[in-house]
C-alpha positions as CSV (number, residue, x, y, z in Angstrom):
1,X,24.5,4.6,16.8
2,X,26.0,5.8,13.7
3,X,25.4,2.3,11.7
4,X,21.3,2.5,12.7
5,X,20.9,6.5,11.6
6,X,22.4,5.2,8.1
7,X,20.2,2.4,8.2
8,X,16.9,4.1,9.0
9,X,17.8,6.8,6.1
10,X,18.7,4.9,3.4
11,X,15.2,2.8,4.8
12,X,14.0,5.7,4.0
13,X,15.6,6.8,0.8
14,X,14.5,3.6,-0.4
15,X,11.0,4.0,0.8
16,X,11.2,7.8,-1.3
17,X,12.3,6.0,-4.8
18,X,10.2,3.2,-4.3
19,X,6.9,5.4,-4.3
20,X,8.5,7.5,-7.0
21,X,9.0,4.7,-9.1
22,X,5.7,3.2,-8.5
23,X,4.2,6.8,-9.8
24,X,5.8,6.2,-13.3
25,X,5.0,3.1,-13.3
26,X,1.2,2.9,-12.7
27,X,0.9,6.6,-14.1
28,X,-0.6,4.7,-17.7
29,X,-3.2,3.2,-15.2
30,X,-3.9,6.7,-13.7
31,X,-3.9,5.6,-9.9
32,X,-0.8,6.5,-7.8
33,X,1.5,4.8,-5.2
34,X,-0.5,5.4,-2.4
35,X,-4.1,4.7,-4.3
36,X,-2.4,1.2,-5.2
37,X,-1.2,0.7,-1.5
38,X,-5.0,1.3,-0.5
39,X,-6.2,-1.2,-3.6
40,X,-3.6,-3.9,-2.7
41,X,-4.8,-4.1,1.2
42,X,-8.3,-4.2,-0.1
43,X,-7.4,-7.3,-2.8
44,X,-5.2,-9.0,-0.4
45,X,-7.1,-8.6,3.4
46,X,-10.5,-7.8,1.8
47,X,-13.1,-5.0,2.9
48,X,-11.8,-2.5,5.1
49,X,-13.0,0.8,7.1
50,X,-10.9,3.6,6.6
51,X,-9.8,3.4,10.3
52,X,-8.5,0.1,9.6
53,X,-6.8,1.2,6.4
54,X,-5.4,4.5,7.8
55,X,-3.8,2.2,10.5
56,X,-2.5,-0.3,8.2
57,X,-0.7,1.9,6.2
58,X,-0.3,4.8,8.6
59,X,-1.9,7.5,7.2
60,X,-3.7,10.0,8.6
61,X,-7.9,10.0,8.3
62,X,-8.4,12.6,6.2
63,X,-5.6,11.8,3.6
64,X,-7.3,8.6,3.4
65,X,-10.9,9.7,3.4
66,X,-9.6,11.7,0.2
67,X,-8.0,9.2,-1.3
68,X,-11.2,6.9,-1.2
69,X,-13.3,9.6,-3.0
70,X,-10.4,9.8,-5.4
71,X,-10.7,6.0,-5.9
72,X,-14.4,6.4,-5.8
73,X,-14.5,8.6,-8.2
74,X,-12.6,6.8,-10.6
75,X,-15.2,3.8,-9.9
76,X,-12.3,1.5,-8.3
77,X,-13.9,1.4,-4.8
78,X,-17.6,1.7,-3.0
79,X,-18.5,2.1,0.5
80,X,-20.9,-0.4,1.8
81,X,-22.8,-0.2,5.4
82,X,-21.3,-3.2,7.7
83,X,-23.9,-4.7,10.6
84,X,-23.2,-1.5,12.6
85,X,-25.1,0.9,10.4
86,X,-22.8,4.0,11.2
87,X,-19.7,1.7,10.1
88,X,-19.0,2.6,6.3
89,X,-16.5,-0.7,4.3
90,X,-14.9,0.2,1.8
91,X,-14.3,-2.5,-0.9
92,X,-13.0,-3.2,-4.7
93,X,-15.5,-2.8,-7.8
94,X,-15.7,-4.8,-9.9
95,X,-13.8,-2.6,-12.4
96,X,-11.0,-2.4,-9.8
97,X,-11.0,-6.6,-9.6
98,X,-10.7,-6.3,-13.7
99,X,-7.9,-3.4,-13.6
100,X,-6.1,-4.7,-10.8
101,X,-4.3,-7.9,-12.3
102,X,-3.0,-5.1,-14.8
103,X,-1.7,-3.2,-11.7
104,X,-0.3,-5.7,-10.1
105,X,1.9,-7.4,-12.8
106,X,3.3,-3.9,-13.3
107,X,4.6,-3.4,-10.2
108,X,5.8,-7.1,-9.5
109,X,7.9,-6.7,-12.9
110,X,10.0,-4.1,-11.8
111,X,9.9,-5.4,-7.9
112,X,11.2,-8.7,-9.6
113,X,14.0,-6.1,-11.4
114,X,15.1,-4.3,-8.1
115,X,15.3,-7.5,-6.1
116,X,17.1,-9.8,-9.0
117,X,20.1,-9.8,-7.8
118,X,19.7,-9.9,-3.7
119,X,21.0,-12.9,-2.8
120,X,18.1,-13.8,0.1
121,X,14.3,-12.1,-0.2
122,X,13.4,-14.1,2.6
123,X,16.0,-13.2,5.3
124,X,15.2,-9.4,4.1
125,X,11.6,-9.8,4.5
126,X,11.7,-11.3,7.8
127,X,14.1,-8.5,8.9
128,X,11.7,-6.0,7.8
129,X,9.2,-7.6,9.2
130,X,11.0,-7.4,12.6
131,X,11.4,-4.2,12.5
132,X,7.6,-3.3,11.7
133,X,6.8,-5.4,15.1
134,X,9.2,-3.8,16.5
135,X,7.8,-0.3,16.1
136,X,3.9,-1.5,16.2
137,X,4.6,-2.7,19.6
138,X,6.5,0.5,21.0
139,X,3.5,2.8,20.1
């Protein structure tokens, strides 16, 4: 028992420095952690409703429906009407799709620095990956 509290905190110590980290890093791009969380879904899944975004990442719906008008406001995002009219999308601008290879190859660098000297990415990611399913099938 002792060996998986130690685990799941320095998970989560990890998961603290990680955001903080990100903050400095994308702070010259003036979007934060959790706005490039939201930006990296929409670039890599595409279009998204909040719902689907707050469950994604597991955040709240109002948190998130702040964080779009944040992201709208700053012209990175739009809402569009899907088939069911009461259904807002969000997706990426076209500013965003010009901003975000900036993004992105700031926050690979330093991933790329953290992880250069772990001997197997793969075997970690699976195990994380585990452990997500693990937790999404429990709820």
């Amino acid at each position: 028992m002792e060996d998986s509290l130690q685990l799941f905190h320095k998970i989560h110590q990890l998961s603290r420095k990680v955001i903080k980290d990100n903050n400095q890093i994308l702070q010259p791009f003036s979007i934060y952690s959790g706005q490039w969380t939201v930006l990296y879904v929409l670039k890599t899944q595409g279009t998204q409703t909040i719902s689907e975004l707050s469950d994604y990442l597991s955040v709240e719906a109002p948190p998130m429906t702040r964080m779009i008008q944040r992201l709208e406001k700053q012209g990175y995002v739009v809402r569009t009407t899907g088939e069911d009219k009461r259904v807002k999308r969000i997706q990426l601008t076209e500013k965003a799709l010009l901003e975000y290879p900036k993004w992105e190859e700031a926050i690979a660098k330093r991933n790329e620095e953290i992880m250069s000297n772990l001997s197997s990415k793969e075997e970690l990611l699976t195990l994380l990956n585990e452990m997500l399913e693990q937790i999404n099938t429990k709820k």
